[in-house]
VOPAGU-2260 file (C-alpha; in pm, 1 decimal, decimal comma):
REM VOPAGU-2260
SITE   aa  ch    i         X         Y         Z
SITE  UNK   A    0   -1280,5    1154,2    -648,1
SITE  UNK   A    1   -1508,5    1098,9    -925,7
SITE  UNK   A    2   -1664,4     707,8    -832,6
SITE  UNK   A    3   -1827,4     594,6    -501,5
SITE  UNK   A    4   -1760,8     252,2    -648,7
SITE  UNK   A    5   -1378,2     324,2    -612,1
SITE  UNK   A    6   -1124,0      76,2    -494,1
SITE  UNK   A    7    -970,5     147,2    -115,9
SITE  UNK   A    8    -606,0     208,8    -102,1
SITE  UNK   A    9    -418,5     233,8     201,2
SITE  UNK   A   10     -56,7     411,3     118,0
SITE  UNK   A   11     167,8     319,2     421,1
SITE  UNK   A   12     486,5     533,3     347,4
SITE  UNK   A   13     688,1     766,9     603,7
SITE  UNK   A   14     829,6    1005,1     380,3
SITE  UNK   A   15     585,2    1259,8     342,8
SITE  UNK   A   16     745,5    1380,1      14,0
SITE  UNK   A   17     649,2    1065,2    -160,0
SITE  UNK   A   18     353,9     943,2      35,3
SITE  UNK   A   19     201,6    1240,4    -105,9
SITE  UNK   A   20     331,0    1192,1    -486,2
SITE  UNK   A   21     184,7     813,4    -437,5
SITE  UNK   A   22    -100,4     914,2    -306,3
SITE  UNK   A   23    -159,9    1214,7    -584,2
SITE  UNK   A   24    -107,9     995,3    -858,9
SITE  UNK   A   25    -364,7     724,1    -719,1
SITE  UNK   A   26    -590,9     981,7    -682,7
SITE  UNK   A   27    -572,6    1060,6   -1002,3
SITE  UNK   A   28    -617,5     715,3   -1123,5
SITE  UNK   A   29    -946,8     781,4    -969,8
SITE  UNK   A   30    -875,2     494,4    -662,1
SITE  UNK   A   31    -973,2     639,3    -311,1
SITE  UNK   A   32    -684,1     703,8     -94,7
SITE  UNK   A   33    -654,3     613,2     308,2
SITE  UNK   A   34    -296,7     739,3     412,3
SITE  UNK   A   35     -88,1     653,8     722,1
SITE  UNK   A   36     288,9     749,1     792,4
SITE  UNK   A   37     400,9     447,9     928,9
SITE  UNK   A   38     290,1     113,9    1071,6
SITE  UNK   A   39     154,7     223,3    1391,8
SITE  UNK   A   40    -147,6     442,6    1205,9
SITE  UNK   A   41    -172,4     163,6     958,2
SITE  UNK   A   42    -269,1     -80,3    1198,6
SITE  UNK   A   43    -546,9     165,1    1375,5
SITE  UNK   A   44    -681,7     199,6    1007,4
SITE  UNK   A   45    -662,8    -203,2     993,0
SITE  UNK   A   46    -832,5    -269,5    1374,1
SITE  UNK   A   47   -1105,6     -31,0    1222,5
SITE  UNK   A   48   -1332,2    -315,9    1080,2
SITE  UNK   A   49   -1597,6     -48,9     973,8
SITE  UNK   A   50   -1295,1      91,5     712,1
SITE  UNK   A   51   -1288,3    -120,4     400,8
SITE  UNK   A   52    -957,6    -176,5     239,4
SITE  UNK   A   53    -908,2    -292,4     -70,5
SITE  UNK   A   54    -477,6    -261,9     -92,5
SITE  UNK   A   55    -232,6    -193,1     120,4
SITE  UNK   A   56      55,2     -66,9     -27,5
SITE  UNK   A   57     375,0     -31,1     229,9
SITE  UNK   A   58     701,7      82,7     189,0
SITE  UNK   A   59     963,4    -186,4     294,5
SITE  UNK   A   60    1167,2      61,1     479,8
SITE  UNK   A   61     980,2     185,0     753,4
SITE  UNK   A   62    1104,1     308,3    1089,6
SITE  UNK   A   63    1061,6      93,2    1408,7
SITE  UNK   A   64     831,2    -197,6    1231,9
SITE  UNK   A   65     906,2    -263,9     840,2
SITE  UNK   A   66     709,4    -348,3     593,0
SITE  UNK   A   67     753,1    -674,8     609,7
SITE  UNK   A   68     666,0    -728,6     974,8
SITE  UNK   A   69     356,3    -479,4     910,7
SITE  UNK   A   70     235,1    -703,7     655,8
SITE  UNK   A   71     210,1   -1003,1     889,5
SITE  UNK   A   72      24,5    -780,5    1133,9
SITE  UNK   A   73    -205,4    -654,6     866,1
SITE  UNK   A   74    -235,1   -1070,6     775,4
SITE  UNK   A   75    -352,2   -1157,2    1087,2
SITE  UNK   A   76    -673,4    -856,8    1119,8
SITE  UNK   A   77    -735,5    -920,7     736,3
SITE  UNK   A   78    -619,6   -1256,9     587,2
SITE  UNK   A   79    -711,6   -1175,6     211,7
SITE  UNK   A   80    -570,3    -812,4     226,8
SITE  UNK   A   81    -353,3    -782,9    -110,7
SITE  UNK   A   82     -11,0    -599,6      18,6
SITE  UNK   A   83     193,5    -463,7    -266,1
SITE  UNK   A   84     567,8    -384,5    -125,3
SITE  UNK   A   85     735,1     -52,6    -245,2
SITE  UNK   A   86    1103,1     -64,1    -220,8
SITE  UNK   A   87    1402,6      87,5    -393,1
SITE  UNK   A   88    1595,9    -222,0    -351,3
SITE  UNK   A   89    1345,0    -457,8    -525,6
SITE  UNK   A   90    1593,0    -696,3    -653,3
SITE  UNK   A   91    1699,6    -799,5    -325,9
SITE  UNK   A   92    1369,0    -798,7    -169,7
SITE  UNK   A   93    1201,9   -1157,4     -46,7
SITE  UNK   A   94     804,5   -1073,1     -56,4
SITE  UNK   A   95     566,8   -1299,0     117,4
SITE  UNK   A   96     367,7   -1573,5     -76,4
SITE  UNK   A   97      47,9   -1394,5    -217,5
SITE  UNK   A   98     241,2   -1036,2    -170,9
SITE  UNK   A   99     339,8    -802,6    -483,2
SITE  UNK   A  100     650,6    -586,3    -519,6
SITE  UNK   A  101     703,1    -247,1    -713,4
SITE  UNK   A  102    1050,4    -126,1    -744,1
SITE  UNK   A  103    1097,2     271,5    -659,0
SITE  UNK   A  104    1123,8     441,7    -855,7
SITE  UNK   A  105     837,5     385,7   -1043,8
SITE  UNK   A  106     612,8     538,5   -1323,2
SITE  UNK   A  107     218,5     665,0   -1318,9
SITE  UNK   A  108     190,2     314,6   -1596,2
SITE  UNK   A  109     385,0     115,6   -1383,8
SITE  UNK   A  110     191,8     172,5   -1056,5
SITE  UNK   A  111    -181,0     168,3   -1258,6
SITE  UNK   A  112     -68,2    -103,9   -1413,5
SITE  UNK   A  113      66,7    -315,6   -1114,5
SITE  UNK   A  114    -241,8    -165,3    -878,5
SITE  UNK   A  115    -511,6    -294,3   -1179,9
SITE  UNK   A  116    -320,4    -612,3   -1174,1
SITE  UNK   A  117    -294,6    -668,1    -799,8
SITE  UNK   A  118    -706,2    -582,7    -821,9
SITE  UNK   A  119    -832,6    -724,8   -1115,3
């Protein structure tokens, strides 16, 4: 990681398959990388108010809570969090007021595109 001044992203994603390509390919768009495997070790990264987080990005399909219902939780520590939704069935996907949505799969432009976006 080449810049202190780096944007936080926290990759919530319980394959570890494609957590890892996410994460790899955000890395290499020089963003810094925070990486949890499902919404359980998001939420300890969240409660941790001395961790700054700049993104959340979530799969929608995650084991015991979702995406969805993470994203309220993360709402309520950190009410101006930006939450963009991965999901491979993006068309049929409701997202949140405020919320962005990526459809898997996606490519290295897409995401840096959509992540720049999301950040400004």
């Amino acid at each position: 990681m080449s810049s202190a001044n780096a944007s936080i992203i926290l990759v919530v994603e319980d394959d570890a398959i494609v957590r890892m390509l996410i994460v790899d390919v955000l890395d290499e768009l020089e963003f810094q990388v925070l990486e949890a495997d499902g919404s359980e070790q998001a939420l300890k990264i969240l409660k941790d108010t001395r961790q700054h987080v700049d993104l959340m990005m979530t799969d929608v399909g995650l084991p015991g809570m979702d995406g969805r219902e993470l994203a309220i939780e993360a709402r309520k520590l950190r009410p101006t969090l930006p939450i963009l939704f991965a999901s491979g069935y993006a068309e049929s996907i409701d997202v949140p007021e405020g919320m962005h949505l990526i459809g898997k799969p996606f490519s290295i432009d897409q995401l840096r595109d959509k992540v720049k976006g999301i950040l400004g």
